[in-house]
C-alpha positions in Angstrom: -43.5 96.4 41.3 -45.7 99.3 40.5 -49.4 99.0 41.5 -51.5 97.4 38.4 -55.2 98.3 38.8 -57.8 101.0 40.2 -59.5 99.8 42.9 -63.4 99.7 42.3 -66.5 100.2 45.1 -66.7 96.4 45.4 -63.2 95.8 45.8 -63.3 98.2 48.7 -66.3 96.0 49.7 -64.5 93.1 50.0 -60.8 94.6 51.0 -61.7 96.4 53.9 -60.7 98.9 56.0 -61.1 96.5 58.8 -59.1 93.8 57.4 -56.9 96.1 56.7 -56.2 97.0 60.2 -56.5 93.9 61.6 -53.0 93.3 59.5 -51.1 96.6 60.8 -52.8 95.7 64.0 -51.0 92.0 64.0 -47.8 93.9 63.0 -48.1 96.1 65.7 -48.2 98.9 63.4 -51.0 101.7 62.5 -51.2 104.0 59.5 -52.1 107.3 60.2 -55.5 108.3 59.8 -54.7 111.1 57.0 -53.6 108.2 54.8 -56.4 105.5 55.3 -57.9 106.4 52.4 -55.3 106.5 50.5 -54.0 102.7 52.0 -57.7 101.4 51.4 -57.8 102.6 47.5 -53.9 101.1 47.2 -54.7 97.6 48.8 -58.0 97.1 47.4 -56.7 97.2 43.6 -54.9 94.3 44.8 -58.7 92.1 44.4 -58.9 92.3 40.6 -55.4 90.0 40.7 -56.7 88.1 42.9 -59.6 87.4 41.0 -57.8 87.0 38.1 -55.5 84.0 39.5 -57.9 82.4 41.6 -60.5 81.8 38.1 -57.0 80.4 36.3 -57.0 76.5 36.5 -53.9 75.5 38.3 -51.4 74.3 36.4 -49.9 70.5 37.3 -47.7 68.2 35.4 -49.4 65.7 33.0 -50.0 62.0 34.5 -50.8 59.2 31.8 -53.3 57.5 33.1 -54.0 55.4 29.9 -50.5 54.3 30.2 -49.9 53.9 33.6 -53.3 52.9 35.1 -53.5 52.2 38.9 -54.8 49.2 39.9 -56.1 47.5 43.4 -55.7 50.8 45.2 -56.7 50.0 49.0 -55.4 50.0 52.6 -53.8 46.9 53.3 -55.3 43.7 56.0 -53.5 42.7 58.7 -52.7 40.0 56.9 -51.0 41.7 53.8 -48.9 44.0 56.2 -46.9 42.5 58.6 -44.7 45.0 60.3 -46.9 47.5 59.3 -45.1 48.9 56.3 -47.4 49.8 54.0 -49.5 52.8 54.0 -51.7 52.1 50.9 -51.2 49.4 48.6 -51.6 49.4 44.8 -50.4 48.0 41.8 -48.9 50.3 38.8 -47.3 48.7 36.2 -44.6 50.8 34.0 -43.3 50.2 30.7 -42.9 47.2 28.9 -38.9 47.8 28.3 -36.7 49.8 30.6 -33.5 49.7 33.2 -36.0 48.7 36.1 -38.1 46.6 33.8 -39.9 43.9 36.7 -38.6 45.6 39.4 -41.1 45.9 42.5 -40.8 49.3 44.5 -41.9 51.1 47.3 -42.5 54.7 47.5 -42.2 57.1 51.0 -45.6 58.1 51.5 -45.0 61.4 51.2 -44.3 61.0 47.6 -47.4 62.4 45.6 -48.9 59.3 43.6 -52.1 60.6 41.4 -55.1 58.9 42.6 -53.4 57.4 45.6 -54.1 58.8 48.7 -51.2 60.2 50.7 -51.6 59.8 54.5 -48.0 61.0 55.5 -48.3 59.7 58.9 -50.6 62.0 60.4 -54.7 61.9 61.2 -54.5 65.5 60.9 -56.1 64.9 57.7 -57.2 61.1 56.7 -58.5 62.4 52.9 -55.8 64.2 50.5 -55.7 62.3 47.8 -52.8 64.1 45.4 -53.4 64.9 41.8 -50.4 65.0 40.2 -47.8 62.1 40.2 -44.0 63.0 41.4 -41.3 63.2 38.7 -39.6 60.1 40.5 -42.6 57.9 39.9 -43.1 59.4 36.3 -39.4 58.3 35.6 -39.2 54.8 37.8 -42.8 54.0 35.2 -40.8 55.0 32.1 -38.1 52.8 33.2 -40.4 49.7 33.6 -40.4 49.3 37.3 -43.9 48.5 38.9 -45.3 50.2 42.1 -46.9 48.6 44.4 -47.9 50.7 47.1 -46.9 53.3 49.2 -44.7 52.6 52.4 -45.6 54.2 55.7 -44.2 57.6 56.4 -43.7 58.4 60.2 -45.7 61.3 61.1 -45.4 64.8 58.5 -42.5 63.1 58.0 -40.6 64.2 61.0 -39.1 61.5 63.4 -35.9 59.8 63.3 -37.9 56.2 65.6 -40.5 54.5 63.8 -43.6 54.3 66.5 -45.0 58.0 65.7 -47.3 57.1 62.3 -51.0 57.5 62.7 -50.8 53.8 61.5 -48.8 52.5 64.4 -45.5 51.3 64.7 -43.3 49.8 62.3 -41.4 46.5 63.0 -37.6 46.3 62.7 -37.4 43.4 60.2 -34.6 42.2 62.0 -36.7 42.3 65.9 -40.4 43.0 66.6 -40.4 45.7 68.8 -37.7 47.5 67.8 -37.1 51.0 65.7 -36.7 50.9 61.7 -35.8 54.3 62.0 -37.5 57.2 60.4 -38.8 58.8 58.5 -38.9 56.8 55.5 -39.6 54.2 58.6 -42.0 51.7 55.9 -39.2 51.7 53.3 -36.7 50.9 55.6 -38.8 47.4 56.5 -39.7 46.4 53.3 -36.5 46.9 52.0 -34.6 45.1 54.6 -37.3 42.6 54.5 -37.0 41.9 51.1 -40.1 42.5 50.1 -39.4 44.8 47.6 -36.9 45.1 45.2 -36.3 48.9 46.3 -37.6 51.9 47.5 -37.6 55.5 47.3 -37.1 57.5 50.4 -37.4 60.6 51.8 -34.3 62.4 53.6 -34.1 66.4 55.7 -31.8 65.0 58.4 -31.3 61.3 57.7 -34.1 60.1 56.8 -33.2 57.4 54.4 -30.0 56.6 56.4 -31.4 56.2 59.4 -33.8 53.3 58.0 -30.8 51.8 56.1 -28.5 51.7 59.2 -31.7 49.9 61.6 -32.7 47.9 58.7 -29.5 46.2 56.8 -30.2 47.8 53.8 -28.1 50.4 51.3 -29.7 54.1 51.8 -28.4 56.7 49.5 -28.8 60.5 50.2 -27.3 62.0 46.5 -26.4 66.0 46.7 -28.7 68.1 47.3 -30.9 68.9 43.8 -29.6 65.8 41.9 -32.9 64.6 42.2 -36.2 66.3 41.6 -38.4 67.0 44.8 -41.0 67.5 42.5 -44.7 66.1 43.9 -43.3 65.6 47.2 -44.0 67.0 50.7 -41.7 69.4 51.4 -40.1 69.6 55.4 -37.3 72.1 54.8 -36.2 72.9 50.8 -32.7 73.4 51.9 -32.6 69.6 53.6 -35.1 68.0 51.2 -33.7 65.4 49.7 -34.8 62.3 48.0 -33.4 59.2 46.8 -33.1 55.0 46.8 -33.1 52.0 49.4 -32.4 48.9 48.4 -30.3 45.5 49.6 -27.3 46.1 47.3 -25.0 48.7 46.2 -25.6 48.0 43.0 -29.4 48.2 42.4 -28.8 51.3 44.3 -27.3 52.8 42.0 -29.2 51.9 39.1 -32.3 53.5 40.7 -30.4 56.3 40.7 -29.6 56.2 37.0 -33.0 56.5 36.8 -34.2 59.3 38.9 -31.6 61.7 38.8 -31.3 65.1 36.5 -32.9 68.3 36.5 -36.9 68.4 35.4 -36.8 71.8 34.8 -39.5 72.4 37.3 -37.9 72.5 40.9 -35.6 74.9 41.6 -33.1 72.8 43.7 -32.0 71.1 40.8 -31.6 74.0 38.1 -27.7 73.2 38.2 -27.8 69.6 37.9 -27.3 68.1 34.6 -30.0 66.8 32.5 -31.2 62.8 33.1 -29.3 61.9 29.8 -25.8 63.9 30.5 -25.5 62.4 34.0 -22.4 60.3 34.8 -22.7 56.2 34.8 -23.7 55.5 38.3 -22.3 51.6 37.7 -19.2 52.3 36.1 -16.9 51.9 38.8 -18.7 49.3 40.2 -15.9 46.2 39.8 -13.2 49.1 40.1 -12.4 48.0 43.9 -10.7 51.0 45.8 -6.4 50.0 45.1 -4.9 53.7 45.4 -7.9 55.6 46.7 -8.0 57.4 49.8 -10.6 56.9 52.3 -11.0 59.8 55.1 -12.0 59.0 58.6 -13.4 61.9 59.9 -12.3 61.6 63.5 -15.2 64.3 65.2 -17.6 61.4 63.5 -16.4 58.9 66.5 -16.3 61.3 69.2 -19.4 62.2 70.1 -20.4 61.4 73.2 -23.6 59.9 72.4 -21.7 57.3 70.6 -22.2 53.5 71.3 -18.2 52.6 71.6 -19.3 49.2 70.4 -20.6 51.1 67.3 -17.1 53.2 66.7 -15.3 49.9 67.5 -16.9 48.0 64.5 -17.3 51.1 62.1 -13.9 51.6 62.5 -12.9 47.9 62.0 -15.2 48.1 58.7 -13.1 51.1 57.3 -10.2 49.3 58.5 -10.7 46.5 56.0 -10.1 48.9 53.0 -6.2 48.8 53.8 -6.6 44.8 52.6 -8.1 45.8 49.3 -5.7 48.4 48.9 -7.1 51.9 50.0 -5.3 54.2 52.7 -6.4 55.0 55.6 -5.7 58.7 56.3 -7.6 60.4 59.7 -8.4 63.8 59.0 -10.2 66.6 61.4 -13.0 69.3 60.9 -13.6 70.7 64.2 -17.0 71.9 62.8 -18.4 69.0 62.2 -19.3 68.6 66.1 -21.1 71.8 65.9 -23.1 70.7 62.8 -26.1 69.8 64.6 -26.6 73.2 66.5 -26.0 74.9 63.6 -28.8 72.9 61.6 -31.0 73.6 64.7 -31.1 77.1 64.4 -32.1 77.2 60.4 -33.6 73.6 60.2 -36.1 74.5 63.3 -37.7 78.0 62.0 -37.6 77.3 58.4 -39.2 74.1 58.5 -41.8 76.1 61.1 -42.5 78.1 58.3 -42.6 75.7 55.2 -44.2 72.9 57.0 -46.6 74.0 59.2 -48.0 77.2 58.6 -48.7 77.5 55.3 -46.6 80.3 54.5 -43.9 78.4 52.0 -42.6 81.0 49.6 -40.0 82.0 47.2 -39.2 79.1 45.2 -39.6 77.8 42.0 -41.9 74.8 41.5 -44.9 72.7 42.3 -46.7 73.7 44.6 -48.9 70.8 46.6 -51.8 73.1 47.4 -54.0 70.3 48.1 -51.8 68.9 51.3 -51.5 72.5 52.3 -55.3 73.2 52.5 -56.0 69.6 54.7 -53.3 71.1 56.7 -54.6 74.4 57.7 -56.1 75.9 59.7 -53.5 75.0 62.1 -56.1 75.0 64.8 -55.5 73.3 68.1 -57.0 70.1 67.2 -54.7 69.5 64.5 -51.7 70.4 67.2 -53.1 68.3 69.9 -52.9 65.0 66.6 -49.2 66.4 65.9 -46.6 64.4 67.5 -44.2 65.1 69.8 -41.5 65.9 66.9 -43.9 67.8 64.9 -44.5 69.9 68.0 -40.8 70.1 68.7 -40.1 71.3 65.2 -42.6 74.0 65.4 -42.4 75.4 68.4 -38.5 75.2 68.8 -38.8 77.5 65.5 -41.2 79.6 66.4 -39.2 80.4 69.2 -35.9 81.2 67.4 -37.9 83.5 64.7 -39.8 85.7 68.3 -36.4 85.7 70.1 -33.3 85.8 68.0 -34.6 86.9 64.8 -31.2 87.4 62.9 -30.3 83.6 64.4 -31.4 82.1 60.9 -29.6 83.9 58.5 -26.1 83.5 60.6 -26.8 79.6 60.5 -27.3 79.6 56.5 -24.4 81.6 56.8 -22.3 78.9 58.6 -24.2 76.1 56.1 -21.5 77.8 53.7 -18.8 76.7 56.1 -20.1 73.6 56.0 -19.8 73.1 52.7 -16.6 74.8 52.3 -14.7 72.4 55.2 -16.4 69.3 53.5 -15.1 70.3 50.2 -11.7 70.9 51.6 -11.1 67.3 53.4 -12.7 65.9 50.2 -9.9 67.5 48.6 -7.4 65.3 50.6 -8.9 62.3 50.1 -11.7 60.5 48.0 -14.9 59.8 50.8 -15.0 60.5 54.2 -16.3 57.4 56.9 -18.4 57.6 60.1 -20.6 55.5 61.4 -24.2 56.5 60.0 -26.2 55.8 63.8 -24.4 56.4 67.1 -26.2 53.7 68.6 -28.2 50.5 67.2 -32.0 50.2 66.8 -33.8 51.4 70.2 -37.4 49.4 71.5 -40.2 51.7 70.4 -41.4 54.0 72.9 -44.6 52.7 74.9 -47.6 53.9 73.7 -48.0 56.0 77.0 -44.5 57.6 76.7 -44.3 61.1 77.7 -42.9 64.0 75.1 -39.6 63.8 76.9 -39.8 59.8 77.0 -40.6 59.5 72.6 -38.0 62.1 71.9 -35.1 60.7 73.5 -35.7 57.7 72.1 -33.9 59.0 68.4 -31.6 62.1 71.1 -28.8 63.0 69.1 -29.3 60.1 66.1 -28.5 62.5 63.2 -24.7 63.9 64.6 -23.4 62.5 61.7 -26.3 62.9 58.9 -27.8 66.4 59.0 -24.8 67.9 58.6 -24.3 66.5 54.9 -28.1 67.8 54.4 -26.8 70.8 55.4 -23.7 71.0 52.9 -25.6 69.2 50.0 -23.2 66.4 50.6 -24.1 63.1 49.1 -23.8 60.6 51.7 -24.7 56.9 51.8 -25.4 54.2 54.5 -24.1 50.7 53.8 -24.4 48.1 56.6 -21.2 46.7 58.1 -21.8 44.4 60.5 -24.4 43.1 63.6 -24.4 44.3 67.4 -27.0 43.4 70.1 -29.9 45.5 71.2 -29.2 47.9 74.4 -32.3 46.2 75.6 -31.4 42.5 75.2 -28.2 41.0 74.1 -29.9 38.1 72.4 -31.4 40.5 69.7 -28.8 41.2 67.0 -29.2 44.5 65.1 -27.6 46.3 61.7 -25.0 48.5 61.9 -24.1 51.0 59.0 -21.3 53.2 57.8 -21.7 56.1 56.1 -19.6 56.8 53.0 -19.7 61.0 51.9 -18.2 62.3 48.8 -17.8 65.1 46.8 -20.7 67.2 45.5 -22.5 64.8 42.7 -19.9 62.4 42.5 -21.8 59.7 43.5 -20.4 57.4 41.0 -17.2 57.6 44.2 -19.4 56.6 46.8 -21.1 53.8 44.9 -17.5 52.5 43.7 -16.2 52.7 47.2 -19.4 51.0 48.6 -19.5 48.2 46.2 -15.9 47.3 46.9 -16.8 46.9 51.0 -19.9 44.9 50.2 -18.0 42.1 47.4 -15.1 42.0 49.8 -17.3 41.4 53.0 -19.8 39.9 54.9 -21.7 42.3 56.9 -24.0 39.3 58.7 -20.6 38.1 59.7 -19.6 41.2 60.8 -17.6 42.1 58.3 -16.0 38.8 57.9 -14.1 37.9 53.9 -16.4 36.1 52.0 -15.5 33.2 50.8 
C-alpha cells in the first residue's frame, strides 16, 4: 500500500530518527546515511494514522445488560468451593424460554464474561476485568441457560495437570489429591461433580478431553471453527478450539445445538454454516450403531507411554460395539505417532507469538486488547509468575523461530497431511477409537516440584488429542470404565475413549457415543446395564 500522508515537523518530533534506528538496529540492519532523510520523512507520515485510529473508539460487540444483568459477582469462600473449581462466582440468568431453559453452567475462565473479571490462572495480572461478553455466553443466555460463575482455568491456559492455577490446585472429584486434568481443569470438577449441569471448555491440545477423561464426564472438541472463539483468550488460532462438558451424551450435544455456527466475526468459522442451517446434533441419538463401522486406529495403542491397563480396557470398550452391531475394522496411519512432534514445531513458536508477546496478527476478529495490555510488558517479573508450561511454551518457540526459522511453515505444511490421512481412514470407516489419556489421573505435583518434576507430571498426555487440533478433527471423550491410581490401588479413577469423526459431522460422533453410554455402564467398567 502506497504511503497516505506528508509527514509534518511534529511528526518527525515524535517518530524519530532515533527510534528509527533503534528498529534497523534490532534487525541488525542500517540504512545508509544518503537516505535517512528520506526514511525519516517516509516513516514519520505514518503518525497522522496513528493518531487517527488511536482517537477512534474501539469497536466491541453489544452486551445487554438490561437483559442479562449480572448478579452476586464475587470470589468464592472456602466454603462455597470445595475442590477449588470456581474462579469467580456469579449469577446470570438468560431468557425466559429456550433449549437450555434452567440449565446451570460453568464457563472456562478464559471465556470473556462482561463485568466479570477474568483471572485465567495467572497472578501476572489479578485486575482485567473483560468488556465485552463471548459469543458462546451471548448464545447459551438467549437459549435460557443461567451462569453461575466462571470455573478455574490452569494457568494462561496452558497445562494438561491441574495444580498450576494462581488459585491452587483443583481436586479430582473422584480423589483429593489427584489431577482433573487441564486446562479447562475447573470445568472438568464441577462437571464430574455434578454441580453443574454443563460447562463450556477451552481446548489447543486437549484441553476439554483431558478434564473429561480424569473426571467421568462427556468432553467434546467439534472441528475446528464450528464454534466461535469470539471473546476468548486465544493460545494458538490454529488449535483454539472451544466447546461443551457435561455428564451425558445427550446434554452434550444440545449445548452444542446451541453454540455452534459462524458469527460472522472470527475468521476460523467463515466456512461454517450459519447457527440456524446447522445439522440436528440429537438426531441420531436412539439410532444405536447396527451397520456402522468403527476404526481403531492401532498407532493410538502403541505408544509407549501407554498404561497397558488403559489400552486393555479402551479396547474392551470398543470391543462392545460388535454386541450392538458395529464392525470392528483396525486400520493404520503411520503419521499419527509423529503427530505430536509435528504440533511441537508450529504449536510451540506460534503460540510464542500469539500468546505471549503481544504480537498476534493477521486475522480477522476481536481483538482482547484489554488482556493483552495486563500482559505486557513481558518483563521478568511477569516470567518469573509464569509457570513451568508457560515457560516451556515460550521458550521452546522462541527457540525454533532463532534456530530453524523455516521449521514452522514445513509443520503447517505436514498439518495438511494430517488432515488428509484422517480424512482418508474416515473414508473407510465411520469414527476412529483410541483411548483419550494414556494413563489415568496422576497426584498433583508437590508444591516444591522442580520444572522437570511439574512437567512430567502431564509427559506425553496429549499423543492422541493434539493431533485432531491439528487436523480440525472433531473428537470427543466419553468415559468407559474405572482403573486404580499409579499411586494407590485403592483410589479408582475415570477412563475415557475418544470417538473422532469426519470434519463437522458431529451428529456421528454423538450417535456413536450415545449408543456406548445406553448400552453400558462405565462405573462398572463397561458392564450391560440392566
Amino acid at each position: 500500500m502506497a504511503t497516505v500522508n506528508t509527514a509534518s515537523a511534529l511528526n518527525k518530533e515524535t517518530i524519530t530518527l532515533a527510534k528509527i534506528q533503534a528498529i534497523t538496529t534490532s534487525l541488525g540492519l542500517e540504512i545508509t546515511e544518503a537516505d535517512l532523510d528520506d526514511w525519516h520523512s517516509l516513516l514519520a507520515s505514518n503518525q497522522d494514522s496513528i493518531n487517527v485510529v488511536e482517537s477512534l473508539p474501539n469497536y466491541l460487540p453489544a452486551v445487554d445488560l438490561e437483559r442479562f444483568p449480572r448478579k452476586d459477582i464475587h470470589r468464592p469462600t472456602i466454603k462455597e468451593n470445595e475442590g477449588n473449581a470456581w474462579a469467580w462466582k456469579c449469577r446470570i440468568e438468560g431468557a425466559s424460554e429456550g433449549a437450555l431453559k434452567g440449565m446451570r453452567l460453568a464457563l472456562k475462565d478464559n471465556i470473556a464474561v462482561k463485568d466479570v473479571p477474568m483471572l485465567f490462572g495467572t497472578d501476572m495480572f489479578t485486575d482485567y476485568i473483560p468488556e465485552v461478553d463471548a459469543t458462546v455466553v451471548t448464545r447459551l443466555l438467549e437459549a435460557g441457560a443461567i451462569i453461575e460463575g466462571k470455573a478455574v482455568c490452569e494457568n494462561l491456559s496452558l497445562c494438561a495437570s491441574s495444580f498450576s492455577a494462581a488459585t491452587g490446585p483443583v481436586e479430582n472429584p473422584y480423589a483429593h489429591g489427584y489431577s482433573c486434568g487441564g486446562s479447562s481443569s475447573g470445568c472438568g470438577h464441577l462437571v464430574g461433580a455434578g454441580k453443574v449441569d454443563g460447562a463450556i471448555g477451552g481446548d489447543q491440545g486437549g484441553s476439554i478431553r483431558f478434564p473429561a477423561s480424569h473426571c467421568g464426564a462427556v468432553g467434546m472438541k467439534p472441528t475446528w471453527g464450528l464454534v466461535p472463539w469470539t471473546g476468548m483468550a486465544t493460545h494458538e488460532p490454529v488449535h483454539d478450539t472451544t466447546g461443551p462438558m457435561t455428564l451425558d451424551v445427550a446434554t452434550n450435544a444440545k449445548i452444542l445445538q446451541v453454540i455452534a455456527g459462524r458469527d460472522e466475526i472470527d475468521d476460523r468459522g467463515f466456512g461454517v454454516p450459519a447457527p440456524k442451517d446447522l445439522p440436528d446434533y440429537s438426531a441420531g441419538l436412539r439410532l444405536g450403531v447396527k451397520d456402522l463401522k468403527i476404526g481403531i486406529l492401532r498407532e493410538g495403542f502403541e505408544f509407549s507411554i501407554m498404561d497397558p491397563r488403559i489400552r486393555d480396557q479402551v479396547l474392551g470398550a470398543a470391543e462392545k460395539f460388535k454386541d450392538l452391531g458395529a464392525e470392528i475394522v483396525e486400520l493404520s496411519i503411520p503419521i499419527h505417532s509423529h503427530a505430536t512432534d509435528i504440533v511441537t514445531c508450529a504449536m510451540r513458536p506460534s503460540a510464542a507469538r500469539n500468546a505471549y508477546l503481544g504480537t498476534a496478527c493477521g486475522r480477522r476478529g476481536l481483538y482482547l486488547n484489554g488482556l493483552v495490555d495486563k500482559m505486557l510488558p513481558l518483563d521478568q517479573a511477569k516470567f518469573d509468575k509464569l509457570y513451568s508450561t508457560g515457560k516451556f511454551s515460550l521458550l521452546s518457540g522462541m527457540y525454533i523461530w532463532e534456530n530453524h526459522p523455516l521449521l514452522y511453515g514445513k509443520a503447517m505444511n505436514l498439518y495438511r497431511r494430517l488432515q488428509d490421512e484422517y480424512n482418508a481412514a474416515l473414508q473407510k470407516v465411520d469414527v476412529l477409537i483410541t483411548p483419550t489419556m494414556p494413563y489415568v489421573a496422576p497426584q498433583h505435583a508437590e508444591i516444591a516440584s522442580s520444572p522437570l518434576q511439574q512437567m512430567d507430571k502431564s509427559r506425553g498426555c496429549a499423543v492422541n488429542t493434539v493431533c485432531f487440533n491439528a487436523s480440525g478433527h472433531p473428537a470427543m471423550s466419553i468415559p468407559v470404565g474405572m482403573l486404580s491410581a499409579i499411586e494407590d490401588d485403592k483410589v479408582m479413577l475415570p477412563v475415557g475413549m475418544q470417538i473422532t469423526g469426519n470434519m463437522f459431522d458431529e451428529a456421528m460422533i454423538y450417535r456413536v457415543g450415545s449408543a456406548w453410554e445406553s448400552a453400558f455402564d462405565w462405573k462398572i467398567n463397561g458392564n450391560a446395564k440392566v
